[in-house]
SERO-4910 file (N, C-alpha, C, O; in steps of 0.05 Angstrom, whole numbers):
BEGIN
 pado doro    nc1    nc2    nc3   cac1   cac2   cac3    cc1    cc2    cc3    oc1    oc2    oc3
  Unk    A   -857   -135    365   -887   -134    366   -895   -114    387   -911    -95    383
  Unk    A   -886   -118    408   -889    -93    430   -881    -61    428   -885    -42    444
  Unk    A   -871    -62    408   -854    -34    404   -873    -29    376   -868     -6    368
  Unk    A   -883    -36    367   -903    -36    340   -934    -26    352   -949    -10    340
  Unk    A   -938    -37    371   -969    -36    390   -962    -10    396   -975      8    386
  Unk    A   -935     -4    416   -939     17    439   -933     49    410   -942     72    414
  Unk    A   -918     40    387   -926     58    372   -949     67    357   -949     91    351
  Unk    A   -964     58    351   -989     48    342  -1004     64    364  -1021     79    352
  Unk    A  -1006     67    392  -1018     73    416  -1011    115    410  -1025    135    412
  Unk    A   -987    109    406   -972    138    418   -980    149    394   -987    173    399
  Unk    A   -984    142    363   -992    156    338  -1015    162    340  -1020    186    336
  Unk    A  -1034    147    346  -1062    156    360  -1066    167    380  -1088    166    390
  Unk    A  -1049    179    390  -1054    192    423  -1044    229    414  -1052    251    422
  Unk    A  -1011    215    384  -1018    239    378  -1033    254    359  -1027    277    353
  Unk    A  -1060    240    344  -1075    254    327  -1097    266    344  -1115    281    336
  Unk    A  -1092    257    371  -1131    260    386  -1109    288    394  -1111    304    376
  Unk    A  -1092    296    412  -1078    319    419  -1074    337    397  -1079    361    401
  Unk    A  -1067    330    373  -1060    352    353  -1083    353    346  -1083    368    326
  Unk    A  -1116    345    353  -1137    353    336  -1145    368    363  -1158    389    360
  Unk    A  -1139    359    388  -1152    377    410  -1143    410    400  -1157    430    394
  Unk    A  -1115    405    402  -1106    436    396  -1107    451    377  -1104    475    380
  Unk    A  -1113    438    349  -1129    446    326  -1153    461    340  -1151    485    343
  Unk    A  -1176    446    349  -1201    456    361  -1193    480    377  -1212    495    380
  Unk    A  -1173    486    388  -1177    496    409  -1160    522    407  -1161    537    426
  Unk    A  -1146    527    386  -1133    551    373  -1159    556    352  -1163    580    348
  Unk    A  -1168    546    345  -1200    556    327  -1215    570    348  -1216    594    345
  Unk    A  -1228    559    373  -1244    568    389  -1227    599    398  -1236    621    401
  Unk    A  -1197    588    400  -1189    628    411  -1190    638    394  -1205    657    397
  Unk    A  -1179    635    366  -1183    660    350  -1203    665    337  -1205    685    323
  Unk    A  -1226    645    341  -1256    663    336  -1265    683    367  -1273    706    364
  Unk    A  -1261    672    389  -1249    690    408  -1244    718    402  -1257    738    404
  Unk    A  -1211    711    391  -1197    736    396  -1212    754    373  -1214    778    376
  Unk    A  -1221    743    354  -1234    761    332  -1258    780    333  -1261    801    322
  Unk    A  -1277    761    355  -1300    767    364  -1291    798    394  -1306    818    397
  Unk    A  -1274    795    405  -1265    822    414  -1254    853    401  -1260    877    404
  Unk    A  -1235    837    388  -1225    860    366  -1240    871    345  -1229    885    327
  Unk    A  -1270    866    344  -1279    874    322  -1292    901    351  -1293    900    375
  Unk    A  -1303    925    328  -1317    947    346  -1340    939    344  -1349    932    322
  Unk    A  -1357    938    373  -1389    940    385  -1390    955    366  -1411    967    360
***
């Protein structure tokens, strides 16, 4: 039961991290896109 919870904990800990870094490779490469294009 304890090993069921603390996984349960860690699978949700890793969707909020893999969605941070989702967000956050979007935000650079609209970034990097928004540089590389010519003024």
């Amino acid at each position: 039961m304890m090993s069921s919870a603390l996984w349960g904990i860690s699978l949700r800990y890793a969707v909020k991290i893999s969605e941070k870094c989702i967000c956050l490779s979007r935000h650079i490469a609209k970034n990097n896109g928004a540089a590389e294009k010519p003024a």
